[in-house]
DSSP file (Angstrom, degrees, kcal/mol; ACC not computed):
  #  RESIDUE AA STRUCTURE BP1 BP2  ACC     N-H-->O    O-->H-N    N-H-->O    O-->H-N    TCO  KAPPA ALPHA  PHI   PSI    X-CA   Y-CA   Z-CA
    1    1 A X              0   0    0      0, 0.0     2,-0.3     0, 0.0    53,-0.2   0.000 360.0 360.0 360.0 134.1   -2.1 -100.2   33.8
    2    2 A X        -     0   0    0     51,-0.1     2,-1.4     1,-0.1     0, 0.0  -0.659 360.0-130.5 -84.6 130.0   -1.2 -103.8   34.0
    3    3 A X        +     0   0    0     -2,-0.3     2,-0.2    50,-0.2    50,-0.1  -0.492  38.5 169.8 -80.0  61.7   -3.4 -106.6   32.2
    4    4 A X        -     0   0    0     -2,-1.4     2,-1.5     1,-0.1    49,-0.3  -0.444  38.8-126.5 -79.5 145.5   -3.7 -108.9   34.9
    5    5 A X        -     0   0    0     -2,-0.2     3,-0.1     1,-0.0    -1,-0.1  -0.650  29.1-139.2 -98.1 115.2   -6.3 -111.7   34.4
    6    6 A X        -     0   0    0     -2,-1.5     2,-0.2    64,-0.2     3,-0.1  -0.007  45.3 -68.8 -50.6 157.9   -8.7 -111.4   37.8
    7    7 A X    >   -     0   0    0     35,-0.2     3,-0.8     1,-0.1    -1,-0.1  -0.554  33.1-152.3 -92.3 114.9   -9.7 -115.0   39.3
    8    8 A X  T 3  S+     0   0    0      1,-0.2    -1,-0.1    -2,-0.2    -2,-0.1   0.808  95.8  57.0 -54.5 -41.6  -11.7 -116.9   37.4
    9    9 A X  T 3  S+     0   0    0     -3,-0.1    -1,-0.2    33,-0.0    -2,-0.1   0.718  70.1 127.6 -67.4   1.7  -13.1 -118.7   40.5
   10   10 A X    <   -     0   0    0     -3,-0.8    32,-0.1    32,-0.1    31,-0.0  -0.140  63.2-128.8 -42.9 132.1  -14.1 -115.3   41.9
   11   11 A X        -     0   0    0      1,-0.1     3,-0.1    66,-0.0    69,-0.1  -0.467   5.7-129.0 -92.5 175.6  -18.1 -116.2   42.8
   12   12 A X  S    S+     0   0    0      1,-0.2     2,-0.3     2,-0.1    -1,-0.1   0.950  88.7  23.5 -63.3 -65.4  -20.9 -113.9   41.5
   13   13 A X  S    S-     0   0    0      1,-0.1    -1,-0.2    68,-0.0     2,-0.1  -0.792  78.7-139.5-112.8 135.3  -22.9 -113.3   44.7
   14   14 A X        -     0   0    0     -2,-0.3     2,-0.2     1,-0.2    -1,-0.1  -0.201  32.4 -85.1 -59.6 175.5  -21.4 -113.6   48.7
   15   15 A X        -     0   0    0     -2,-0.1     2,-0.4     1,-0.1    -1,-0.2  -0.544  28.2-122.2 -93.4 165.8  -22.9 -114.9   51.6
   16   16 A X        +     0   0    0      1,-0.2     2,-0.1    -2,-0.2    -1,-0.1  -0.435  68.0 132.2 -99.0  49.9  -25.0 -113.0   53.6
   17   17 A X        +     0   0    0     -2,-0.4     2,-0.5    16,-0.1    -1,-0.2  -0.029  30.0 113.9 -97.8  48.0  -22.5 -113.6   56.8
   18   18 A X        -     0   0    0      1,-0.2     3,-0.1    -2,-0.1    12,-0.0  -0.975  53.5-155.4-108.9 131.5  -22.2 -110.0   58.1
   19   19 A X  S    S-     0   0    0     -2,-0.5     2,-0.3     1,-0.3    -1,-0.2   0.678  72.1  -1.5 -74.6 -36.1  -23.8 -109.5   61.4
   20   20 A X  S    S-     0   0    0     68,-0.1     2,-0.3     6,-0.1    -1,-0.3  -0.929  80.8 -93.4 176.1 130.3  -24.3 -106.1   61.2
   21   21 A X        -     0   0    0     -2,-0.3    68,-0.2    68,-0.1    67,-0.1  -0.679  44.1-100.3 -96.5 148.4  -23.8 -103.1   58.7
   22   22 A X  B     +a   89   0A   0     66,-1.2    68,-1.6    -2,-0.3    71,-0.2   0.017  60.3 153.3 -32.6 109.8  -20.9 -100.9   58.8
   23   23 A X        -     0   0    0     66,-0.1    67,-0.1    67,-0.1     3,-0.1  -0.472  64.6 -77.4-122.3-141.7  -22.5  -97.5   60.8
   24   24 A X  S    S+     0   0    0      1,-0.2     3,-0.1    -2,-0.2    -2,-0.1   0.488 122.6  53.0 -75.5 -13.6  -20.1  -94.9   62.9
   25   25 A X  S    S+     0   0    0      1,-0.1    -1,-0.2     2,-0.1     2,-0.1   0.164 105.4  46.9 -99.2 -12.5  -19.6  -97.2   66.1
   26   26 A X     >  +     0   0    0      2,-0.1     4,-1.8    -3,-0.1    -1,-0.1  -0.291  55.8 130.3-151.8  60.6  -18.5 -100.3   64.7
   27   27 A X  H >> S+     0   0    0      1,-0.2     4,-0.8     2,-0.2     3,-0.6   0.825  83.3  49.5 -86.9 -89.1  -15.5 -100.4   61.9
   28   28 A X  H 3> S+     0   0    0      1,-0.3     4,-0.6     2,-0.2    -1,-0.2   0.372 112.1  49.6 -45.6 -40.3  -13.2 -103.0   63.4
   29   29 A X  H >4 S+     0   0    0      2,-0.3     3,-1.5     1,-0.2    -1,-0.3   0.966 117.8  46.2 -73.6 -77.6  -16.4 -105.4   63.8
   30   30 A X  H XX S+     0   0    0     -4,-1.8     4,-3.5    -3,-0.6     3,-2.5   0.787 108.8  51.9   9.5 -91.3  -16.9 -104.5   60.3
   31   31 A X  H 3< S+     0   0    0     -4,-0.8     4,-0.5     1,-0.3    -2,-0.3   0.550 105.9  50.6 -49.9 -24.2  -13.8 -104.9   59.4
   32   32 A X  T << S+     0   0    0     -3,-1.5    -1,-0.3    -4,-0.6    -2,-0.2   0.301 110.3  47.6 -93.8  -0.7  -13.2 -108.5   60.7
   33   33 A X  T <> S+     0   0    0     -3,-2.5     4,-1.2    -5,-0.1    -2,-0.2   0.608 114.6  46.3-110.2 -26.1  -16.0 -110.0   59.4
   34   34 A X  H >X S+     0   0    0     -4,-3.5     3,-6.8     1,-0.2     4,-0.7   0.850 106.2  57.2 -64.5 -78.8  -15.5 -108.3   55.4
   35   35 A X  H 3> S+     0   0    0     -4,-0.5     4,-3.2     1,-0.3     5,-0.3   0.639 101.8  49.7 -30.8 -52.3  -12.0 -109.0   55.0
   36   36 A X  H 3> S+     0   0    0      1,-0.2     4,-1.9     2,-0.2    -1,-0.3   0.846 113.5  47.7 -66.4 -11.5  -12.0 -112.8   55.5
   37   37 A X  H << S+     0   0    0     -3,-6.8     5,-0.4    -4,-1.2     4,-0.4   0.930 114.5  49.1 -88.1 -37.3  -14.9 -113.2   52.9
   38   38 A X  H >X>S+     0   0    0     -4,-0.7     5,-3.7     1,-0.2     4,-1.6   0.889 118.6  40.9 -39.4 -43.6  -12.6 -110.6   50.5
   39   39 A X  H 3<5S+     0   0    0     -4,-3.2    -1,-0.2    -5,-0.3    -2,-0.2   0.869 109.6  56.9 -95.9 -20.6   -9.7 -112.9   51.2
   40   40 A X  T 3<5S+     0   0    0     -4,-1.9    -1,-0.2    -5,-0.3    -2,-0.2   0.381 110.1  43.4 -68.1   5.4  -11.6 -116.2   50.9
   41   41 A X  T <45S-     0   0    0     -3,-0.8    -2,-0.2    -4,-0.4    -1,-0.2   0.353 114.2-118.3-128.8 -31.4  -12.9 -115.3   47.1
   42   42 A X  T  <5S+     0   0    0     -4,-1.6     2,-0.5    -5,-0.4     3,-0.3   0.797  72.3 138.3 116.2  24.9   -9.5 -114.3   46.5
   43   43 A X      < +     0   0    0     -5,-3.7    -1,-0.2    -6,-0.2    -3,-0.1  -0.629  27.8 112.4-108.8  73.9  -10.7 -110.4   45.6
   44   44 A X  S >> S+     0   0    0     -2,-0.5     4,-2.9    -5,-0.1     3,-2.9   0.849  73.6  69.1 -85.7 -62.7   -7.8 -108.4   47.6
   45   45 A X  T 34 S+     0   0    0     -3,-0.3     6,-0.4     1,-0.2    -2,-0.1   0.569  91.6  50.5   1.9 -60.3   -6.9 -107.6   44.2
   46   46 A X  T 34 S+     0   0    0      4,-0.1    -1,-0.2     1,-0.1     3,-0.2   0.590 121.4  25.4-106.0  18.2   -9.4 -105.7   43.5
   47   47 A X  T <4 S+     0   0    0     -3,-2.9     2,-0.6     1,-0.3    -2,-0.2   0.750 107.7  67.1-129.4 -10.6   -9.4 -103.4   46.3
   48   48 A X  S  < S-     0   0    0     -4,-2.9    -1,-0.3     1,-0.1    -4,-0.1  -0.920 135.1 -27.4-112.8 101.5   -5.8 -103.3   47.6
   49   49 A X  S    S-     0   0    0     -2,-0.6    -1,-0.1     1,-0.2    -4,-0.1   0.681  93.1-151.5  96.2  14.4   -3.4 -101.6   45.1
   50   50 A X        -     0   0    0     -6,-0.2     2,-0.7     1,-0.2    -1,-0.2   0.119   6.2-134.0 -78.6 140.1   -6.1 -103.0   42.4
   51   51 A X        -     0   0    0     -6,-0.4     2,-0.6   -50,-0.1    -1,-0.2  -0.861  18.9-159.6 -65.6  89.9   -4.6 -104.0   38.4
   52   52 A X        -     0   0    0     -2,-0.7     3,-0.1   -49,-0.0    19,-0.1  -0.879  15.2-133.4 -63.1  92.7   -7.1 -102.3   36.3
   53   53 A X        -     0   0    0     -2,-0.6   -50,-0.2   -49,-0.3   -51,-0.1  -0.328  33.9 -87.2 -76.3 177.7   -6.6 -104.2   33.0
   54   54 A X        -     0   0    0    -53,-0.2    17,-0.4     1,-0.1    -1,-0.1  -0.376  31.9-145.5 -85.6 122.4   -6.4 -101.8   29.5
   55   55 A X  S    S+     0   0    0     16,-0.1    13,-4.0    15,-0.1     2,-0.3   0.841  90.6  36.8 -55.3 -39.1  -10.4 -101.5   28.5
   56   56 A X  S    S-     0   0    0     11,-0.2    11,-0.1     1,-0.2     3,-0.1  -0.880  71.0-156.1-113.9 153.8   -8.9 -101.4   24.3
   57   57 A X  S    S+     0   0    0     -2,-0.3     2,-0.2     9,-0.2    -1,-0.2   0.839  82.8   9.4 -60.0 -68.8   -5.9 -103.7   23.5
   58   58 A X  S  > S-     0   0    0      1,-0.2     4,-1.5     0, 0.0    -1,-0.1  -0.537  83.4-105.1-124.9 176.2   -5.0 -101.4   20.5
   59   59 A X  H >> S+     0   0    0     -2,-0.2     3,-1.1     2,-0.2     4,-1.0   0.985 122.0  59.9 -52.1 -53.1   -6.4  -97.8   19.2
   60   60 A X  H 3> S+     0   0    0      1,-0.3     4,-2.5     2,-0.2     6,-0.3   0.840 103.6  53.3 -68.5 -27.4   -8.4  -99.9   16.3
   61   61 A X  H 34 S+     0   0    0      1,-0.2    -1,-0.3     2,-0.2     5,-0.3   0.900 114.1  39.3 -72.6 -29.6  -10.3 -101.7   19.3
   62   62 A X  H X< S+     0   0    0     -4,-1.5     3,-1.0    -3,-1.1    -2,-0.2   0.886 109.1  59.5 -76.9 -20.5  -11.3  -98.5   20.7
   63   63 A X  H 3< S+     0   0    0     -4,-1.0    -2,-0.2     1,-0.2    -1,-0.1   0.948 117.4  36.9 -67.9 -61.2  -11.9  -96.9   17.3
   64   64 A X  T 3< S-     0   0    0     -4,-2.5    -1,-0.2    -5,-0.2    -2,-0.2   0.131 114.3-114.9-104.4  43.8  -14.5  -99.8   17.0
   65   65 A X    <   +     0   0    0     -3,-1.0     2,-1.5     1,-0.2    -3,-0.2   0.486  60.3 159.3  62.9  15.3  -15.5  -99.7   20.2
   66   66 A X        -     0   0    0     -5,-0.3    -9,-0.2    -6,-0.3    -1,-0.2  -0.309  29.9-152.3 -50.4  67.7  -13.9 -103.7   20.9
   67   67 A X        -     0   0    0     -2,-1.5   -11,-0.2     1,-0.2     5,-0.2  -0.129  21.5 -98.3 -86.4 142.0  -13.5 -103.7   24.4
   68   68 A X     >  -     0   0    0    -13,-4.0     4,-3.1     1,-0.1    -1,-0.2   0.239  26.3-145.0 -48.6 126.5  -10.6 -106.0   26.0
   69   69 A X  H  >>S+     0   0    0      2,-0.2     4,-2.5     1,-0.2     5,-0.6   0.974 108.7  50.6 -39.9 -67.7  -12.4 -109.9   27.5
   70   70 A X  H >>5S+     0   0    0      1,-0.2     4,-0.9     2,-0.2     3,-0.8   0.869 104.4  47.1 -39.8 -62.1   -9.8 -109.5   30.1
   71   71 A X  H 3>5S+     0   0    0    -17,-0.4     4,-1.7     1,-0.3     3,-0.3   0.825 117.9  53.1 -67.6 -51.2  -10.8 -105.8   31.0
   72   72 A X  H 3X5S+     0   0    0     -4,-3.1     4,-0.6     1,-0.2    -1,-0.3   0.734 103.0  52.1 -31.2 -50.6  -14.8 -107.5   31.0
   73   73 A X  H <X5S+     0   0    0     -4,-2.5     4,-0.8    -3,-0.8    -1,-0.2   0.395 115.0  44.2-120.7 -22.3  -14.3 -110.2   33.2
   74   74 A X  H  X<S+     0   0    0     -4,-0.9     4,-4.6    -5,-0.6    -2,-0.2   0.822 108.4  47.6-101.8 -11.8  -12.9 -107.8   35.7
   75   75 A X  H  X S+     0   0    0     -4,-1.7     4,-0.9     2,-0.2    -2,-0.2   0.743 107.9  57.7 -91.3 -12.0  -15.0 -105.0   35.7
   76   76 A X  H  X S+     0   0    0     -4,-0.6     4,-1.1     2,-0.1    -1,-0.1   0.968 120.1  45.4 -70.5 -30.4  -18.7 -108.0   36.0
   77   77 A X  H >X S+     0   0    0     -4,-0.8     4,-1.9     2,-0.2     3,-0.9   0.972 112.5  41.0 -85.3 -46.2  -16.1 -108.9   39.5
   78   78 A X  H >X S+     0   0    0     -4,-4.6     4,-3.5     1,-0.2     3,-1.5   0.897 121.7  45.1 -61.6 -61.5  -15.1 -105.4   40.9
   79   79 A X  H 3X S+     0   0    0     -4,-0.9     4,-0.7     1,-0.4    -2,-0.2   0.656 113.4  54.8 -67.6 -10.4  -19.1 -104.3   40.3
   80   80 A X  H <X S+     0   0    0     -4,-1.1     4,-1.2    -3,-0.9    -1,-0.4   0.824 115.0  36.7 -68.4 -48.7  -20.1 -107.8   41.9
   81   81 A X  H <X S+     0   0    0     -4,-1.9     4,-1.2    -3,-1.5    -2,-0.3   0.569 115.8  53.3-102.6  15.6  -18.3 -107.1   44.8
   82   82 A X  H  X S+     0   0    0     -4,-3.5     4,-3.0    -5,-0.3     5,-0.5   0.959 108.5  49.1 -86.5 -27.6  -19.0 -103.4   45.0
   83   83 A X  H  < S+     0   0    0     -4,-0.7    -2,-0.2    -5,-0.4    -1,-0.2   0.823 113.2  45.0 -80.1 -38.0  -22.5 -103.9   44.8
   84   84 A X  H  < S+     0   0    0     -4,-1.2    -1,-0.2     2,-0.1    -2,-0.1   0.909 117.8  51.9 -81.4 -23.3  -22.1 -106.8   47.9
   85   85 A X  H  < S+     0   0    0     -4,-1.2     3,-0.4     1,-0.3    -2,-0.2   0.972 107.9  47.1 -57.4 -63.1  -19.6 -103.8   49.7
   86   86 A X  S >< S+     0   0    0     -4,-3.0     3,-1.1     1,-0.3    -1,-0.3   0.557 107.5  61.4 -60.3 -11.3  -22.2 -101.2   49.4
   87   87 A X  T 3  S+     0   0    0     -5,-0.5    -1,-0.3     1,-0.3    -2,-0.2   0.548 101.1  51.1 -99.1   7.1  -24.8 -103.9   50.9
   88   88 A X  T 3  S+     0   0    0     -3,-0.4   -66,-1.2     2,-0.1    -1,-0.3   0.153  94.8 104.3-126.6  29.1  -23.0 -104.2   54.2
   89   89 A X  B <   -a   22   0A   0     -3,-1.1   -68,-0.1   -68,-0.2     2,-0.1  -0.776  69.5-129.4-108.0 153.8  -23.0 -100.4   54.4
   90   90 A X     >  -     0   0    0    -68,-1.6     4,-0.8    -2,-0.3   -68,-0.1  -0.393  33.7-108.9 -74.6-179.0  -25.5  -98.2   56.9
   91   91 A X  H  > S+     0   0    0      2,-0.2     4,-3.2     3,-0.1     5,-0.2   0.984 122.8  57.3 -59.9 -61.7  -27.4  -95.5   55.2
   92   92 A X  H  4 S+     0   0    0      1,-0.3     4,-0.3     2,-0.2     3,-0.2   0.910 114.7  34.4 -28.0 -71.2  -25.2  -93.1   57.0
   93   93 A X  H >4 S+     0   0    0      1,-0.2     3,-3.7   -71,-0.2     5,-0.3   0.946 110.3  62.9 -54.3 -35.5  -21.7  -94.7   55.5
   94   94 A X  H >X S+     0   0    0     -4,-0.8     3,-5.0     1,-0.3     4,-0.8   0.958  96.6  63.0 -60.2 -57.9  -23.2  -95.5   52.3
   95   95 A X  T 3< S+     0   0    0     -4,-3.2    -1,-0.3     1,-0.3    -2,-0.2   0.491  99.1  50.9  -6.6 -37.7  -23.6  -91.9   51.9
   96   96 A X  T <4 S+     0   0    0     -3,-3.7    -1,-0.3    -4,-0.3    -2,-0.2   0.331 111.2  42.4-113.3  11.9  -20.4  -91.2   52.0
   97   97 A X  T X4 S+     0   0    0     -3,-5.0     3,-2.8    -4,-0.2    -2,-0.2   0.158  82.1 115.8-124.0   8.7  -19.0  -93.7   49.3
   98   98 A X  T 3<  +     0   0    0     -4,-0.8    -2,-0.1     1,-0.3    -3,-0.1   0.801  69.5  53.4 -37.8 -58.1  -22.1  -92.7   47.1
   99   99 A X  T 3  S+     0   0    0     -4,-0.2    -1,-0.3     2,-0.0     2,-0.2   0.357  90.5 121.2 -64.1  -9.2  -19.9  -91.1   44.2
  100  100 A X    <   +     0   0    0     -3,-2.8    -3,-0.1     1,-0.1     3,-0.0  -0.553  35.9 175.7 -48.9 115.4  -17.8  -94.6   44.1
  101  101 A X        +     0   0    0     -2,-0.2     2,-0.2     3,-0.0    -1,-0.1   0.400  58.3  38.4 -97.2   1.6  -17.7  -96.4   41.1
  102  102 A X  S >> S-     0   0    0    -20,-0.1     4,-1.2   -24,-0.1     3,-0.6  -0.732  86.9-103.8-146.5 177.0  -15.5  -99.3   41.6
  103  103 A X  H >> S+     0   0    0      1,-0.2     4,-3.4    -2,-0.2     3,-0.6   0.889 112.6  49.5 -84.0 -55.3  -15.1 -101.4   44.4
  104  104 A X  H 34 S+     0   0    0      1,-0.3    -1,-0.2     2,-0.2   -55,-0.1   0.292 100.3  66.9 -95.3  35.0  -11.6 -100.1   45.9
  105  105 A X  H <> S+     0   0    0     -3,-0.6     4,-1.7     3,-0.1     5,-0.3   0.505 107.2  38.4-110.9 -33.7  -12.9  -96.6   45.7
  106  106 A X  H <X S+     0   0    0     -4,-1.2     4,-2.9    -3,-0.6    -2,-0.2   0.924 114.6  58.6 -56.6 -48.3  -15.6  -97.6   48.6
  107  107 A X  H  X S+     0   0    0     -4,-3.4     4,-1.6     1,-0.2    -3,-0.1   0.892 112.3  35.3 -45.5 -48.7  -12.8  -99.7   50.1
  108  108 A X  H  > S+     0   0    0      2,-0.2     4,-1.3     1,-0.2     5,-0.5   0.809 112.5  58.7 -97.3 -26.1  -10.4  -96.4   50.5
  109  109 A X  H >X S+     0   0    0     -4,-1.7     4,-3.7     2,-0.2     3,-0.5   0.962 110.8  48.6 -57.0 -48.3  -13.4  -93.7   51.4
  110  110 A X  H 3X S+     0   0    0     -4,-2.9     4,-1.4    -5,-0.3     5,-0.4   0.959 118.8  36.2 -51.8 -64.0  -14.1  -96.1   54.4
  111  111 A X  H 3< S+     0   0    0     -4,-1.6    -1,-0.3     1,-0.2    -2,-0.2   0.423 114.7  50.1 -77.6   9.8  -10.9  -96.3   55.4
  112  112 A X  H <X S+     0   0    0     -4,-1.3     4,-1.8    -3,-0.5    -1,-0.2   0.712 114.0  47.4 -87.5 -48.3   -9.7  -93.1   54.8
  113  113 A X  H  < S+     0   0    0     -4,-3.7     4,-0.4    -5,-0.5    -2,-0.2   0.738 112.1  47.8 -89.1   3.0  -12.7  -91.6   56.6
  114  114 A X  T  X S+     0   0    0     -4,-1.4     4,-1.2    -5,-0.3    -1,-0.2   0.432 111.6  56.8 -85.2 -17.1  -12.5  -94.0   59.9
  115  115 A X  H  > S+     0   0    0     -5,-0.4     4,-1.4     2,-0.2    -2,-0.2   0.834 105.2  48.8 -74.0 -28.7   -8.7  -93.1   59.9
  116  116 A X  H  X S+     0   0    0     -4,-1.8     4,-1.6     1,-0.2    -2,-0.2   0.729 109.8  49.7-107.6  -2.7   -9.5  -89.9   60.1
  117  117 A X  H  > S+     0   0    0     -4,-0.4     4,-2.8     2,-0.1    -1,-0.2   0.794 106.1  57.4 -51.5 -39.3  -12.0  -90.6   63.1
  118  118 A X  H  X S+     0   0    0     -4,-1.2     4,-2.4     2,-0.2    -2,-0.2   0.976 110.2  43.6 -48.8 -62.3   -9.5  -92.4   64.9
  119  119 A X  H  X S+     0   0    0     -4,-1.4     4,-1.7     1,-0.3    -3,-0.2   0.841 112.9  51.9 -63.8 -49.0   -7.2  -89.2   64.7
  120  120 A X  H  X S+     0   0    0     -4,-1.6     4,-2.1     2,-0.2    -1,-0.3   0.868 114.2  41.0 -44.7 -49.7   -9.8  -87.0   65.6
  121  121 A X  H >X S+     0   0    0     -4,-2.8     3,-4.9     2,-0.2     4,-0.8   0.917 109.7  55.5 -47.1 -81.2  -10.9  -89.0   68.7
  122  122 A X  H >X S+     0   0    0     -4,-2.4     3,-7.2     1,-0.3     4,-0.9   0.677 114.2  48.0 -44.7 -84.7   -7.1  -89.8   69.9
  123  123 A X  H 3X S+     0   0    0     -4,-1.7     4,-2.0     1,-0.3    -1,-0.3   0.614 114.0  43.4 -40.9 -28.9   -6.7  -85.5   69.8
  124  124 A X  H << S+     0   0    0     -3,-4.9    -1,-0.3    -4,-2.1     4,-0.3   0.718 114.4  49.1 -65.6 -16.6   -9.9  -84.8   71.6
  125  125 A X  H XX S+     0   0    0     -3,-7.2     4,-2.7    -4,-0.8     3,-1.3   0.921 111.4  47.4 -95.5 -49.9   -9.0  -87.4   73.9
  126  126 A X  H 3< S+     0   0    0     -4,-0.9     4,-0.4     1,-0.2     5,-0.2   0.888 115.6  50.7 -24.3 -84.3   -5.2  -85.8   74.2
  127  127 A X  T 3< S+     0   0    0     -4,-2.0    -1,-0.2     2,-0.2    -2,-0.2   0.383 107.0  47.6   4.2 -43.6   -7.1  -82.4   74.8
  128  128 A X  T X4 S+     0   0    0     -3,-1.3     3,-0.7    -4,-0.3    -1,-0.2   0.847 113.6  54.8 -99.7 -60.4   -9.5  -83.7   77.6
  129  129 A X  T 3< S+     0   0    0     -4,-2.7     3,-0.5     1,-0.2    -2,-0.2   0.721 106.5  50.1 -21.9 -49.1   -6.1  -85.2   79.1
  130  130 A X  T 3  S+     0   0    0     -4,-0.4     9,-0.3     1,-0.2    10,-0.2   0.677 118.3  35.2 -91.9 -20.7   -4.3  -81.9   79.2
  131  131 A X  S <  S+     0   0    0     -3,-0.7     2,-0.4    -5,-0.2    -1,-0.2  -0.081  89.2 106.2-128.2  57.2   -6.8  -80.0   80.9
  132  132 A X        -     0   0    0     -3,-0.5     7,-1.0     0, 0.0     2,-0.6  -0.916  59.6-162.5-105.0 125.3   -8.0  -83.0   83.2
  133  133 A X  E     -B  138   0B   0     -2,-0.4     2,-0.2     5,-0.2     5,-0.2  -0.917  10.0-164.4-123.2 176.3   -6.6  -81.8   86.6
  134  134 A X  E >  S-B  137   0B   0      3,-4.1     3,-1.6    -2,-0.6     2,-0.1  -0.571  74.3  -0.5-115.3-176.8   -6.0  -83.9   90.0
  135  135 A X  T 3  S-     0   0    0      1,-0.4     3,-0.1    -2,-0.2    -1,-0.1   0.397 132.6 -60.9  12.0  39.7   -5.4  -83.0   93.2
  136  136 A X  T 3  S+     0   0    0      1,-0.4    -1,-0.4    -2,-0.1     2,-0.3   0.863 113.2 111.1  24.6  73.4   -5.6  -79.6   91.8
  137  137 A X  E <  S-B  134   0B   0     -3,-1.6    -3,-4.1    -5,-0.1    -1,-0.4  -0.775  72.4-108.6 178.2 125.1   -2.7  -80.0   89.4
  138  138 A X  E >>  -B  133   0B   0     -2,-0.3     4,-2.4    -5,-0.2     3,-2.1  -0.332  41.2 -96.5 -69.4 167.2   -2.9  -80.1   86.0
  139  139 A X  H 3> S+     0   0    0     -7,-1.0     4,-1.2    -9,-0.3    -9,-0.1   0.698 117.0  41.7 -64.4 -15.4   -2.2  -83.4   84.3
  140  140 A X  H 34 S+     0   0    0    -10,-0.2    -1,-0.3     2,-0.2   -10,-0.1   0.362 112.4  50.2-131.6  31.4    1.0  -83.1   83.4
  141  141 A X  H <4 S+     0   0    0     -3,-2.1    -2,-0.2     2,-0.1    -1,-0.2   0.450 112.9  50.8-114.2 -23.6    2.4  -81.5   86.5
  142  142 A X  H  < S+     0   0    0     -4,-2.4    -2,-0.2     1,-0.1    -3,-0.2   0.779 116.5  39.7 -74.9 -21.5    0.7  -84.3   88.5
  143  143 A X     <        0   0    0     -4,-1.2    -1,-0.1    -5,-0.3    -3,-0.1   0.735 360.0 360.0 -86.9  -7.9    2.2  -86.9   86.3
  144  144 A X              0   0    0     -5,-0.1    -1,-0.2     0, 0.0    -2,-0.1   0.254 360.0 360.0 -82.5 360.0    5.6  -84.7   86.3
C-alpha cells in the first residue's frame, strides 16, 4: 500500500445538496448529483482505486501501537465521507452496503449491485423481445 498524503483541504462535513436519496429507481440521478460534490472536495481518491496509506511505519510502531499521522488523517476523511455517502442512501440501499467500512467499499456495492440491475433488466427486456410476436410472426422472423 502506497503512503499517499490525502488532501488537506478535504472539508469535514458536505452540503446537504442531494435532492433525493439513492432508492432502486433512481441511480443515474443519484449519481449526477454525488460525484460532482466527490470531485469538488477532491475525494476521488478515496473511492476510485483508493491509496490506503501503511497504518505502522515500522514493526516497533505497531509493537507500541504508534499509528502512522498520514494513515490518521486519511482514515477521519474516508469515515467523513462514508458517513455523508451512507446519508444520501434509502433504507433499502443502505441495507445493502451495511457491512462497509470504508468509504469505497459503499462506493463499489452500489455500483456493483446497479450494474448488475442494469444487466438483469437489458436480459428480461431481450427475453420479452424474443417472444413479442407481430403480425403473427415472432420477432425475429418479422424483423428477418
Amino acid at each position: 500500500m502506497a503512503t499517499s498524503n490525502p488532501s488537506p483541504s478535504a472539508p469535514q462535513s458536505f452540503p446537504n445538496l442531494i435532492a433525493e436519496k439513492l432508492d432502486d429507481s433512481n441511480y443515474l440521478h443519484w449519481k449526477q448529483q454525488i460525484e460532482p460534490v466527490i470531485k469538488s472536495h477532491k475525494l476521488q481518491q478515496f473511492v476510485v482505486n483508493p491509496s490506503i496509506p501503511q497504518r505502522y511505519l515500522t514493526d516497533e510502531d505497531r509493537v507500541a501501537n504508534k499509528v502512522n499521522p498520514t494513515f490518521e488523517a486519511w482514515e477521519v476523511q474516508d469515515q467523513t465521507l462514508l458517513t455523508w455517502l451512507q446519508s444520501t442512501l434509502s433504507k433499502s440501499v443502505l441495507s445493502r452496503v451495511i457491512s462497509s467500512i470504508h468509504s469505497y467499499q459503499v462506493w463499489d456495492k452500489i455500483h456493483e449491485y446497479f450494474h448488475m440491475q442494469t444487466k438483469v433488466r437489458a436480459r428480461q427486456l431481450s427475453t420479452d423481445l424474443c417472444s413479442t410476436s407481430l403480425d403473427g410472426k415472432m420477432m425475429h422472423e418479422f424483423l428477418s
